[in-house]
PDB file of N, CA, C and O in Angstrom:
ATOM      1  N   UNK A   1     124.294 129.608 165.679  1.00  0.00           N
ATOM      2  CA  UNK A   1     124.014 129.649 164.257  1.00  0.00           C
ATOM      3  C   UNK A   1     123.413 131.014 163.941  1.00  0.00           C
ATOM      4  O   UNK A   1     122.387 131.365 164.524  1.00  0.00           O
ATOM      5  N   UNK A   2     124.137 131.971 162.845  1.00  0.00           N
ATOM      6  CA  UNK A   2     123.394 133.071 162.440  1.00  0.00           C
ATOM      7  C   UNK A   2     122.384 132.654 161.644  1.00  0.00           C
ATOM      8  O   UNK A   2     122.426 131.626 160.968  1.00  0.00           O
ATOM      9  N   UNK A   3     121.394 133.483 161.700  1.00  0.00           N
ATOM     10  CA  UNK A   3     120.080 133.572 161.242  1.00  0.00           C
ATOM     11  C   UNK A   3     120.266 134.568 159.845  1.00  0.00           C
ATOM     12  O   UNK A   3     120.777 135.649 160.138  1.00  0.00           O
ATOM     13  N   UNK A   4     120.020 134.443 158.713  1.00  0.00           N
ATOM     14  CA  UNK A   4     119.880 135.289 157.489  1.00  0.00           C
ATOM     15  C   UNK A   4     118.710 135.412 156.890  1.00  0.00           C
ATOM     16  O   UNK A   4     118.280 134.376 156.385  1.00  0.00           O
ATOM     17  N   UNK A   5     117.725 136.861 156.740  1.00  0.00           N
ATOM     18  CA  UNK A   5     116.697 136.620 156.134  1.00  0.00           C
ATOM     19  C   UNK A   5     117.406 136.187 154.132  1.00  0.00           C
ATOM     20  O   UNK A   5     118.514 136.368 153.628  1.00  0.00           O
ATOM     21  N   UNK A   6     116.454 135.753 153.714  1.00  0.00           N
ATOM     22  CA  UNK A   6     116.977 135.576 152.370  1.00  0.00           C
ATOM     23  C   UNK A   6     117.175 136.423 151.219  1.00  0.00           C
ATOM     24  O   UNK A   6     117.599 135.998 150.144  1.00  0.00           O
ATOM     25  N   UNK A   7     116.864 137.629 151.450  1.00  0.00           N
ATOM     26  CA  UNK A   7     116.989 138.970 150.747  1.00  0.00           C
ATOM     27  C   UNK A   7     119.054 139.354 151.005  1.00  0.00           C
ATOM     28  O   UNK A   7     120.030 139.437 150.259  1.00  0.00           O
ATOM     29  N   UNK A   8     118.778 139.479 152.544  1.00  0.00           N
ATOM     30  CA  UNK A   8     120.146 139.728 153.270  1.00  0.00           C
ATOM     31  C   UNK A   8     120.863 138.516 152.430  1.00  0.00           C
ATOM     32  O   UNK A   8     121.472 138.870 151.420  1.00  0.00           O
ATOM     33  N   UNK A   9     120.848 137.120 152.751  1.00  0.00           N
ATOM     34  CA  UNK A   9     121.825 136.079 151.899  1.00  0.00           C
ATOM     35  C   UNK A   9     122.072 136.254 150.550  1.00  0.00           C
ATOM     36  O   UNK A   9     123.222 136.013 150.184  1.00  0.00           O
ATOM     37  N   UNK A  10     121.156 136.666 149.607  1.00  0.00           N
ATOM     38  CA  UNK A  10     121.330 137.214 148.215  1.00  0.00           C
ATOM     39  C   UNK A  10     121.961 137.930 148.265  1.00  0.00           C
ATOM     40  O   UNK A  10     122.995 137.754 147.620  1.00  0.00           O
ATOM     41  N   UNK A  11     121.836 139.117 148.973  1.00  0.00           N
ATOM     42  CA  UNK A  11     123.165 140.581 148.486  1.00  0.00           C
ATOM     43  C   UNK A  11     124.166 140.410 149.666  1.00  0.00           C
ATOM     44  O   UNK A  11     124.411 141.528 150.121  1.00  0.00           O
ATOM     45  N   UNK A  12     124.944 139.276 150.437  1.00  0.00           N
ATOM     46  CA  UNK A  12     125.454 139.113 150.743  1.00  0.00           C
ATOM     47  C   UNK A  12     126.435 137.617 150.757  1.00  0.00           C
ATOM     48  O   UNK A  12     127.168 137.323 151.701  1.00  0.00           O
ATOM     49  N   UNK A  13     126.286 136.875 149.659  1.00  0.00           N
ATOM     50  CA  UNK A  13     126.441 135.600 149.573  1.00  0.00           C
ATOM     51  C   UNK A  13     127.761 135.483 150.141  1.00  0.00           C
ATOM     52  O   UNK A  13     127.712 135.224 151.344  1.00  0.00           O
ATOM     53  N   UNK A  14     128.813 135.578 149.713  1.00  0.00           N
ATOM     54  CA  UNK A  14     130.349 135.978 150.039  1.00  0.00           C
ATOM     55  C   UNK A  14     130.637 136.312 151.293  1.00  0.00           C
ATOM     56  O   UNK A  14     131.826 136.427 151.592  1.00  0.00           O
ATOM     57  N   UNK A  15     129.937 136.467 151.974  1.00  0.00           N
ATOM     58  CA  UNK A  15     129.891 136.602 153.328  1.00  0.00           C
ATOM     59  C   UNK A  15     128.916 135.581 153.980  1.00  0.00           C
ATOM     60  O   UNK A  15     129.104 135.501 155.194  1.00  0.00           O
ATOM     61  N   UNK A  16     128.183 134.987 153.632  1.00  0.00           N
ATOM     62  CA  UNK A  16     127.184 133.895 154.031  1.00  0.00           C
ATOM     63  C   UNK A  16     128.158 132.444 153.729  1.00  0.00           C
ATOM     64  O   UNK A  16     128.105 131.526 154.547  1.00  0.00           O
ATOM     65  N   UNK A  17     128.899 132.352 152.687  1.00  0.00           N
ATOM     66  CA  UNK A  17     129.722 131.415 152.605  1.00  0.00           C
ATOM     67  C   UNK A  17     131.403 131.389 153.703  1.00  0.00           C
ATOM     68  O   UNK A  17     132.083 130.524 154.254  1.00  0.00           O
ATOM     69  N   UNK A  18     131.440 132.800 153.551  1.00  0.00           N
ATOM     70  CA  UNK A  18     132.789 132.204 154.199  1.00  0.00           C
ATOM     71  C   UNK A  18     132.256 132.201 156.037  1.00  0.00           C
ATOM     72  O   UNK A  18     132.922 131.539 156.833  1.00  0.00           O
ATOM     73  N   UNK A  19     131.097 132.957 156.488  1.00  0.00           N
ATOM     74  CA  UNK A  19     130.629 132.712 157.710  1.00  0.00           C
ATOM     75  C   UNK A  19     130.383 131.486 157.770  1.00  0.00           C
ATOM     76  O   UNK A  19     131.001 131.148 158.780  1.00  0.00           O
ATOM     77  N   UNK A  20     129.827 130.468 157.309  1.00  0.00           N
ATOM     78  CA  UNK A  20     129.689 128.780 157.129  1.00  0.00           C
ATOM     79  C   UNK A  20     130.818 128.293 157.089  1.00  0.00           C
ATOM     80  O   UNK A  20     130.639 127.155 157.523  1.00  0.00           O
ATOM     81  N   UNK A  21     132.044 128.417 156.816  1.00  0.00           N
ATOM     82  CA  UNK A  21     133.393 127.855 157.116  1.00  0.00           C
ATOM     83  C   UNK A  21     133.777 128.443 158.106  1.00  0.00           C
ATOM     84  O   UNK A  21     134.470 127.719 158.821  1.00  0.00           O
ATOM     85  N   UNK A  22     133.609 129.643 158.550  1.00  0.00           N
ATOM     86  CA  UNK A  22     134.097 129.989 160.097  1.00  0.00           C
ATOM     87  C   UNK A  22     133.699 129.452 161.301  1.00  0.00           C
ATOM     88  O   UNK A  22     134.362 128.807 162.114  1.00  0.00           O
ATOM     89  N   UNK A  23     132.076 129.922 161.336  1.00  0.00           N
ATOM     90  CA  UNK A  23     131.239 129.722 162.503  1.00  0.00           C
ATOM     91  C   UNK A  23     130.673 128.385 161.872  1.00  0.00           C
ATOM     92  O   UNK A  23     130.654 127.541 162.768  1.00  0.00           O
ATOM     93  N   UNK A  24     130.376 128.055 161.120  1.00  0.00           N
ATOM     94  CA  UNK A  24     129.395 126.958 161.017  1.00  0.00           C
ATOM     95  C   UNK A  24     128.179 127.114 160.241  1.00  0.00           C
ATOM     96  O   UNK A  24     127.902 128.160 159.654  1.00  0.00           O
ATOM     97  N   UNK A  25     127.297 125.852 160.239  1.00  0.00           N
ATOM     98  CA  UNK A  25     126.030 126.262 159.509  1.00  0.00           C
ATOM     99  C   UNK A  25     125.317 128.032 160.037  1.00  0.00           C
ATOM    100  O   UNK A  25     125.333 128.691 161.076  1.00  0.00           O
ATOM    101  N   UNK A  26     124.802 128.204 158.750  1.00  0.00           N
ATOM    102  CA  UNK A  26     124.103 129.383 158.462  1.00  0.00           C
ATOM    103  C   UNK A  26     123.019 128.868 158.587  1.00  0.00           C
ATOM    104  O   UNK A  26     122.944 127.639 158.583  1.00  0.00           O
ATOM    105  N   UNK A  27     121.249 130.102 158.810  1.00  0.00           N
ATOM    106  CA  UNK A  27     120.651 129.722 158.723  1.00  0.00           C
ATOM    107  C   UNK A  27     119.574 130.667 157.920  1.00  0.00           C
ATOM    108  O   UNK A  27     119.567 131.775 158.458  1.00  0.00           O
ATOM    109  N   UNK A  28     118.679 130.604 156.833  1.00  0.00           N
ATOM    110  CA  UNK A  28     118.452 131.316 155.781  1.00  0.00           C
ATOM    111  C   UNK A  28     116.661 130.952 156.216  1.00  0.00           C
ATOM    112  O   UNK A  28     116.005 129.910 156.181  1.00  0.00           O
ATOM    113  N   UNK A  29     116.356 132.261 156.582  1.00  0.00           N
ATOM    114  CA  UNK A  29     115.048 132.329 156.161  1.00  0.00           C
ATOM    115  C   UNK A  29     114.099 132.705 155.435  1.00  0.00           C
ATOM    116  O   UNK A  29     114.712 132.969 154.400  1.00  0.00           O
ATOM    117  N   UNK A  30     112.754 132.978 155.174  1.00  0.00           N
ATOM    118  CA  UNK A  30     111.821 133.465 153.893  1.00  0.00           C
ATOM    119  C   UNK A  30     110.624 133.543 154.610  1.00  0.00           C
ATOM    120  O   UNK A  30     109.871 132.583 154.778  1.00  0.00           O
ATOM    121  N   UNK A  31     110.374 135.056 155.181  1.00  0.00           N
ATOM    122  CA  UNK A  31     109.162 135.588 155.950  1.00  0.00           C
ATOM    123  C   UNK A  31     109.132 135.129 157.015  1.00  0.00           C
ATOM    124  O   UNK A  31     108.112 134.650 157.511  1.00  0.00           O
ATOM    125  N   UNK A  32     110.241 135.185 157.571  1.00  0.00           N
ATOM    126  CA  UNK A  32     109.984 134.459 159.099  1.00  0.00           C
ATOM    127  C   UNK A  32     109.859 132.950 159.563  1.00  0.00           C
ATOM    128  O   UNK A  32     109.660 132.470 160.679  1.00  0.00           O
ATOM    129  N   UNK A  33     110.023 132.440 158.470  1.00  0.00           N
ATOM    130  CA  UNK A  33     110.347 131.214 158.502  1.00  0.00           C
ATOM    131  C   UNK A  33     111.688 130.147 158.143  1.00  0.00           C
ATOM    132  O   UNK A  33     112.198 130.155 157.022  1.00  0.00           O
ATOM    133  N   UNK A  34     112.063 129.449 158.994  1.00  0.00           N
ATOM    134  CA  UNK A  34     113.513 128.920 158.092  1.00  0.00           C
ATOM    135  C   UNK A  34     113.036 127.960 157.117  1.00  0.00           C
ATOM    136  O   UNK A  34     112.085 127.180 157.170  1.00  0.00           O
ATOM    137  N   UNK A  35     114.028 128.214 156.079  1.00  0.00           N
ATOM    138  CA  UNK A  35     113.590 127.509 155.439  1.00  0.00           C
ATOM    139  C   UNK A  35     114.948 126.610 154.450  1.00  0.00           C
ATOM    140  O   UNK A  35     114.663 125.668 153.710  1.00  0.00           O
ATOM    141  N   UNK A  36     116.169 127.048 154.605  1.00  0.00           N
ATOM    142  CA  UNK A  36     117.168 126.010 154.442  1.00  0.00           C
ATOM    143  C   UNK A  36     118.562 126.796 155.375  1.00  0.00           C
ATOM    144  O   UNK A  36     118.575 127.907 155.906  1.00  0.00           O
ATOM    145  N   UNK A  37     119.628 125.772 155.320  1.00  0.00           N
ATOM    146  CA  UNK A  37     120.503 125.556 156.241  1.00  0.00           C
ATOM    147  C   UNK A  37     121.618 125.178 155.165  1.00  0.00           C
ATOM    148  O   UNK A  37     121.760 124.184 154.453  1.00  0.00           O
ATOM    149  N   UNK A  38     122.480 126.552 155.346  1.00  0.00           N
ATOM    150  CA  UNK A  38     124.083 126.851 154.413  1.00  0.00           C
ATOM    151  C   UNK A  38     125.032 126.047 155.375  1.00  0.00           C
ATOM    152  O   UNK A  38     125.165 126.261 156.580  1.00  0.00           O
ATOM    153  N   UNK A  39     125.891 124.749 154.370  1.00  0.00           N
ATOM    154  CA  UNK A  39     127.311 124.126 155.684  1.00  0.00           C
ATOM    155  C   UNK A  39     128.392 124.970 154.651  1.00  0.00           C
ATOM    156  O   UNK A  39     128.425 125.753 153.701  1.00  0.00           O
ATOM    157  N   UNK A  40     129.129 124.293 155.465  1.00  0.00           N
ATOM    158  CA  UNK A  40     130.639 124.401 154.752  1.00  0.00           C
ATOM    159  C   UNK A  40     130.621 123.034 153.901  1.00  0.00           C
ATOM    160  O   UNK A  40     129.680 122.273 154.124  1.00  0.00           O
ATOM    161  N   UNK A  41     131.648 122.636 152.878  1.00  0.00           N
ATOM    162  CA  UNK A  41     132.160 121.471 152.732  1.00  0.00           C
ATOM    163  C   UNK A  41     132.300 120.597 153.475  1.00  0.00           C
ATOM    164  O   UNK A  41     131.499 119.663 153.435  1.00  0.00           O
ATOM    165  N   UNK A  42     133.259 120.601 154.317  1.00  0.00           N
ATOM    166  CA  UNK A  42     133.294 120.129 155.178  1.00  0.00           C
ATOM    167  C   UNK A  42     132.777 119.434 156.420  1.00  0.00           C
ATOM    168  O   UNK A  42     132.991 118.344 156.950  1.00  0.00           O
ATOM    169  N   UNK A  43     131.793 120.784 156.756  1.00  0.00           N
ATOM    170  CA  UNK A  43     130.339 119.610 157.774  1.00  0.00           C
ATOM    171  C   UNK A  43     129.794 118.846 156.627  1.00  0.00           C
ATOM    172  O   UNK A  43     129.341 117.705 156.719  1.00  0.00           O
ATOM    173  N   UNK A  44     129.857 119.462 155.671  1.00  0.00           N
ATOM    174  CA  UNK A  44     128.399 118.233 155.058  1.00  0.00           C
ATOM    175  C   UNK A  44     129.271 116.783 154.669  1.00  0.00           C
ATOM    176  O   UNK A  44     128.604 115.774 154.897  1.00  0.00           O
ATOM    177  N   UNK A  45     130.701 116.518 154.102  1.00  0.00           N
ATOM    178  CA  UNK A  45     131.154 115.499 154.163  1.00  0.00           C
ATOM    179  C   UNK A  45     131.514 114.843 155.485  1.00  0.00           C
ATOM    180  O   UNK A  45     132.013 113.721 155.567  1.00  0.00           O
ATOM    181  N   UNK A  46     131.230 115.611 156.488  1.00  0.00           N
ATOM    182  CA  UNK A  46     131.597 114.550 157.522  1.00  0.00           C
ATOM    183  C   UNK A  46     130.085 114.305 158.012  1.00  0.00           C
ATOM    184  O   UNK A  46     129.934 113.272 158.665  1.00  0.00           O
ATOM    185  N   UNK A  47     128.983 115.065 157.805  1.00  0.00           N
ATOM    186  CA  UNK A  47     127.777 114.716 158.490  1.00  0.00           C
ATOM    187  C   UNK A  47     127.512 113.580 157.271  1.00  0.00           C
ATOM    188  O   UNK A  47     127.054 112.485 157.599  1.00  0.00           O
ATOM    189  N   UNK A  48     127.796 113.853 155.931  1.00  0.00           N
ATOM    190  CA  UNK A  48     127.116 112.508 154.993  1.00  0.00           C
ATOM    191  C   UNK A  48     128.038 111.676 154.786  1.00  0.00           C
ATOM    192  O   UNK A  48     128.324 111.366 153.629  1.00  0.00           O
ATOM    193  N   UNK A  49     128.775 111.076 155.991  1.00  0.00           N
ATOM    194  CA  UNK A  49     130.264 110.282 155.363  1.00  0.00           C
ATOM    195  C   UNK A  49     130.709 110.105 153.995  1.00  0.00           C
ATOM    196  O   UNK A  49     131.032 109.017 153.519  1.00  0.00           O
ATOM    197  N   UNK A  50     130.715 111.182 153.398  1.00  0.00           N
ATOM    198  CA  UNK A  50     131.508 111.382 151.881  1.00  0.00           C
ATOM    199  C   UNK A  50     132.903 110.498 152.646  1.00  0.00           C
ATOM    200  O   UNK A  50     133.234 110.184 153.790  1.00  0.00           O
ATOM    201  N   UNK A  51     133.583 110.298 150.892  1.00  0.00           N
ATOM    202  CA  UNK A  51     134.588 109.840 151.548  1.00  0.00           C
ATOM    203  C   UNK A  51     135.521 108.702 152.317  1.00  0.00           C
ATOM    204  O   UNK A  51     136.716 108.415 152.246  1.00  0.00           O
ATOM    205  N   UNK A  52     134.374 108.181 153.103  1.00  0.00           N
ATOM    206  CA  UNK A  52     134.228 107.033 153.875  1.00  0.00           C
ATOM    207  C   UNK A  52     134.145 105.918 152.969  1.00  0.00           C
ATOM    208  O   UNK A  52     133.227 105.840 152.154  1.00  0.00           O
ATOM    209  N   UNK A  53     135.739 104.393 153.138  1.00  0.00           N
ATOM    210  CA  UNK A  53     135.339 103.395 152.678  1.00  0.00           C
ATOM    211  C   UNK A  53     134.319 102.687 153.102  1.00  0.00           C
ATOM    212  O   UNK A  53     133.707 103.013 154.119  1.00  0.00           O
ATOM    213  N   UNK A  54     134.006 101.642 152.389  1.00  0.00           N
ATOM    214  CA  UNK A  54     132.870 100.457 152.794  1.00  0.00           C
ATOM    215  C   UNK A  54     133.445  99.722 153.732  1.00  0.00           C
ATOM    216  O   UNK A  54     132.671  99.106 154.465  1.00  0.00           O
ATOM    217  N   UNK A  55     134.838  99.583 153.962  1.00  0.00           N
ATOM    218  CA  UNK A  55     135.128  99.364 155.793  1.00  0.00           C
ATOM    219  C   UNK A  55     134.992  99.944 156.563  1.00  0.00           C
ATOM    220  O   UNK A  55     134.354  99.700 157.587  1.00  0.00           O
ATOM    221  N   UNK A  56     135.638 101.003 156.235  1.00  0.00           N
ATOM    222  CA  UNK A  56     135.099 102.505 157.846  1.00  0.00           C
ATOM    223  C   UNK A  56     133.424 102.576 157.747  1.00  0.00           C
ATOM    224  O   UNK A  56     132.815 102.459 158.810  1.00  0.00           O
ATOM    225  N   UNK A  57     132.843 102.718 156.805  1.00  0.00           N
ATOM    226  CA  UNK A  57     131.220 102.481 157.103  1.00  0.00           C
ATOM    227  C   UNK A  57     130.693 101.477 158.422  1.00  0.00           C
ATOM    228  O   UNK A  57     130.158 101.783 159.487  1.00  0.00           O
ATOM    229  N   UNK A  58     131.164  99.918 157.749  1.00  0.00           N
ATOM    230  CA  UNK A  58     130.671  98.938 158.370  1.00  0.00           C
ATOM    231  C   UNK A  58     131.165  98.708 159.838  1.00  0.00           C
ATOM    232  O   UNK A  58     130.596  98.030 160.694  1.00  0.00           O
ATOM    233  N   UNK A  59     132.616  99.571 159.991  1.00  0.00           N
ATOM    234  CA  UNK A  59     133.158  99.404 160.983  1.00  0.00           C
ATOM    235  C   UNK A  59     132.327 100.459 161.910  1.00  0.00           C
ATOM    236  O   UNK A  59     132.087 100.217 163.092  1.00  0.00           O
ATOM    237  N   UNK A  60     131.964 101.509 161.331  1.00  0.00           N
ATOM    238  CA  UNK A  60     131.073 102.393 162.178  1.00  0.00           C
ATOM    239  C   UNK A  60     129.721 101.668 162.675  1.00  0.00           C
ATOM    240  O   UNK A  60     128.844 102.207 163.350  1.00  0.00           O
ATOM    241  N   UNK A  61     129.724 100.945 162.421  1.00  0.00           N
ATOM    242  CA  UNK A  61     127.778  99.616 162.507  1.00  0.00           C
ATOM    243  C   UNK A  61     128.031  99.973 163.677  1.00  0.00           C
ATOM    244  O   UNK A  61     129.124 100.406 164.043  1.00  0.00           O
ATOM    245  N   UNK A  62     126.684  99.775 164.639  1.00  0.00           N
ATOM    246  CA  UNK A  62     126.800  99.253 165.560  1.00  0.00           C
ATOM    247  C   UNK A  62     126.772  97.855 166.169  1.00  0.00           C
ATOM    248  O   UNK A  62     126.780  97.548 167.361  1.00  0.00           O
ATOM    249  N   UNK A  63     126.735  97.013 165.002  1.00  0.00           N
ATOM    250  CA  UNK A  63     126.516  95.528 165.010  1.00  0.00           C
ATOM    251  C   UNK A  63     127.950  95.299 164.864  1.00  0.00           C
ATOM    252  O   UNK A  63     128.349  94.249 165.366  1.00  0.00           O
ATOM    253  N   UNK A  64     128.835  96.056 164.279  1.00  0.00           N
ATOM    254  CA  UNK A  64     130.165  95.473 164.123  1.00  0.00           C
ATOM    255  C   UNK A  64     131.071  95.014 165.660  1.00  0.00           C
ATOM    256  O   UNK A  64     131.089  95.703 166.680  1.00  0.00           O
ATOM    257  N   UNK A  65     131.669  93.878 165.497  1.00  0.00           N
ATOM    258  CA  UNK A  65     132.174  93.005 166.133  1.00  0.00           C
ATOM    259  C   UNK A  65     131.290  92.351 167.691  1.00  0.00           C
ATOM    260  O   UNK A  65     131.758  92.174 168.816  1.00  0.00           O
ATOM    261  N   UNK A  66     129.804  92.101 167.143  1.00  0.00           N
ATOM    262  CA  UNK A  66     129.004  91.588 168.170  1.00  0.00           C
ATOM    263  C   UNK A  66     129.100  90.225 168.091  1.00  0.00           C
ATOM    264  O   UNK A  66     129.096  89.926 166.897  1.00  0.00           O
ATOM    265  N   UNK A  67     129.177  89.345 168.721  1.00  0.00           N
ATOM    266  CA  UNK A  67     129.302  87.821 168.768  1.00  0.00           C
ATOM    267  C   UNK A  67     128.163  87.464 168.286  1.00  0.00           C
ATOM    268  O   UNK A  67     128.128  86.760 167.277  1.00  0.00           O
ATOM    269  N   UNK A  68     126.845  87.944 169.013  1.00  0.00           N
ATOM    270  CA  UNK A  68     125.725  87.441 168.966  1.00  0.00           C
ATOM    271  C   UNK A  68     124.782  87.266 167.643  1.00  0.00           C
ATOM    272  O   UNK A  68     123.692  86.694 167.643  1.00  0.00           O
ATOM    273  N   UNK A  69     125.541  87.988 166.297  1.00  0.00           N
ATOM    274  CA  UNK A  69     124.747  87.733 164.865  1.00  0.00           C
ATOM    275  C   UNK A  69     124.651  86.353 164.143  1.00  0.00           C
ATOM    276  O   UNK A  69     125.493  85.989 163.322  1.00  0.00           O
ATOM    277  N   UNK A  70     124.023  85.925 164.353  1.00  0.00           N
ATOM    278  CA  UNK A  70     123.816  84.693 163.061  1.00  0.00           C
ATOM    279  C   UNK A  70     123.935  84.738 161.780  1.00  0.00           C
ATOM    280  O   UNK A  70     122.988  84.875 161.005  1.00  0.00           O
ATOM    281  N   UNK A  71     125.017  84.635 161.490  1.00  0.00           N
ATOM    282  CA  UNK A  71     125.227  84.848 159.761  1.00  0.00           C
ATOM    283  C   UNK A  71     125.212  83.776 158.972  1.00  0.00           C
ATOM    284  O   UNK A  71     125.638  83.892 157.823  1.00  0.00           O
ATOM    285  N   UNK A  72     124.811  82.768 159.352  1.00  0.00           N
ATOM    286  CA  UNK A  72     124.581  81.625 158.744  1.00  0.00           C
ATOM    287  C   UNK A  72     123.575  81.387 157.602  1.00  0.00           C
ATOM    288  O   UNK A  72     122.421  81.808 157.681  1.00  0.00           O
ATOM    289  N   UNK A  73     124.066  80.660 156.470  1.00  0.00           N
ATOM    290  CA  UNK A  73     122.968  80.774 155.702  1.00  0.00           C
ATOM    291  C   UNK A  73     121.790  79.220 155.652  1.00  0.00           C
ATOM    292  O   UNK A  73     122.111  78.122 156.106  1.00  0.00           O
ATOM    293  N   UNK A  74     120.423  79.545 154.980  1.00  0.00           N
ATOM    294  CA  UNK A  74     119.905  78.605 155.147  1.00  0.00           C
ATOM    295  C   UNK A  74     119.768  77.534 153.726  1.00  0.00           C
ATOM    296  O   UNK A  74     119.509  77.932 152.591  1.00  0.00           O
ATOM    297  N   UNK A  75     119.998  76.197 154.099  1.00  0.00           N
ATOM    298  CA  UNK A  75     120.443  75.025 153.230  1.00  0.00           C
ATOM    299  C   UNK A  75     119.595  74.553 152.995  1.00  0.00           C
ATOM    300  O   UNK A  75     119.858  73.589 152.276  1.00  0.00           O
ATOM    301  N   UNK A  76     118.209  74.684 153.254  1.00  0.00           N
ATOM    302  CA  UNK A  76     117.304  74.271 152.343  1.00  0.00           C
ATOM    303  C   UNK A  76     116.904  74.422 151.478  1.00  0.00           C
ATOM    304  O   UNK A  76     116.649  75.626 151.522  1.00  0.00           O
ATOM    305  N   UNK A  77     116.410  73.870 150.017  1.00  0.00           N
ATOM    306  CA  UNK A  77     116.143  73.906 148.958  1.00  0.00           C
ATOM    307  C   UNK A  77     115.069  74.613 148.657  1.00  0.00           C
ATOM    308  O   UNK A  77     114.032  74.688 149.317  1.00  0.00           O
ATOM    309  N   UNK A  78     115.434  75.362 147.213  1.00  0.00           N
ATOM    310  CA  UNK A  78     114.706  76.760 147.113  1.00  0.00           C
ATOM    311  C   UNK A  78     112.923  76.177 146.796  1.00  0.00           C
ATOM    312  O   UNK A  78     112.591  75.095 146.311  1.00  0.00           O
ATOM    313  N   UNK A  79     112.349  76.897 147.093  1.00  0.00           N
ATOM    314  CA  UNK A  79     110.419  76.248 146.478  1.00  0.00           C
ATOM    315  C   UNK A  79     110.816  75.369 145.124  1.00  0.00           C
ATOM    316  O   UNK A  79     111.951  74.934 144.932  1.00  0.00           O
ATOM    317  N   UNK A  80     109.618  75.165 144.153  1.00  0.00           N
ATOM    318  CA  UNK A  80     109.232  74.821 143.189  1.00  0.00           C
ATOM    319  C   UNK A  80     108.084  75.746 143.048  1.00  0.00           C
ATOM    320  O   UNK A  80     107.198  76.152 143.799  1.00  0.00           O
ATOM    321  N   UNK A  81     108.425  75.932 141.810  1.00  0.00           N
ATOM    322  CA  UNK A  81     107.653  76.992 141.252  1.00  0.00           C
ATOM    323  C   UNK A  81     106.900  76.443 139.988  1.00  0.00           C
ATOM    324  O   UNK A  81     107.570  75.563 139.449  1.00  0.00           O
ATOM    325  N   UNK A  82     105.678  76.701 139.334  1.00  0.00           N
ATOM    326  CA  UNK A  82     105.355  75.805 138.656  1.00  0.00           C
ATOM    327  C   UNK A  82     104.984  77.132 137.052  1.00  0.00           C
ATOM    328  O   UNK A  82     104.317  78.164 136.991  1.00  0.00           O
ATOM    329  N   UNK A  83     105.736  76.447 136.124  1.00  0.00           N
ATOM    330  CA  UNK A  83     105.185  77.343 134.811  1.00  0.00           C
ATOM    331  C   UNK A  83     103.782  77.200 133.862  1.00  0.00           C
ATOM    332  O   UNK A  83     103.583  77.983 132.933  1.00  0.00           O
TER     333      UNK A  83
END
């Protein structure tokens, strides 16, 4: 990951962006400190499953297709509540 102080990323943006689609995350600092992290499109929809149905989600579970879940619901009658 290149390192960018944040002066350098300002007068170089156009080059800070298309280095993030080449190489990968950028990394932008402010006095010696980092302080945020340039992706491409692309990493960031696959690191935040953009995109992804609510099957491919659930199918990603790690609970998906375990025998051992109890999904059963319970049949007893709800409280009484008094007004």
């Amino acid at each position: 990951m290149r390192t960018w102080q944040i002066q350098e990323a300002k007068a170089q943006l156009s080059e800070l962006l298309r280095d993030s689609e080449r190489s990968g995350p950028q990394e932008i600092t402010w006095h010696g400190r980092s302080v945020a992290v340039v992706l491409s499109k692309a990493d960031y929809e696959r690191l935040s499953g953009a995109g992804r149905s609510l099957v491919e989600f659930m199918q990603g579970s790690p609970l998906f297709d375990r025998d051992d879940i109890d999904l059963s619901r319970d049949d007893s009658p709800a409280r009484e509540v008094d007004f």
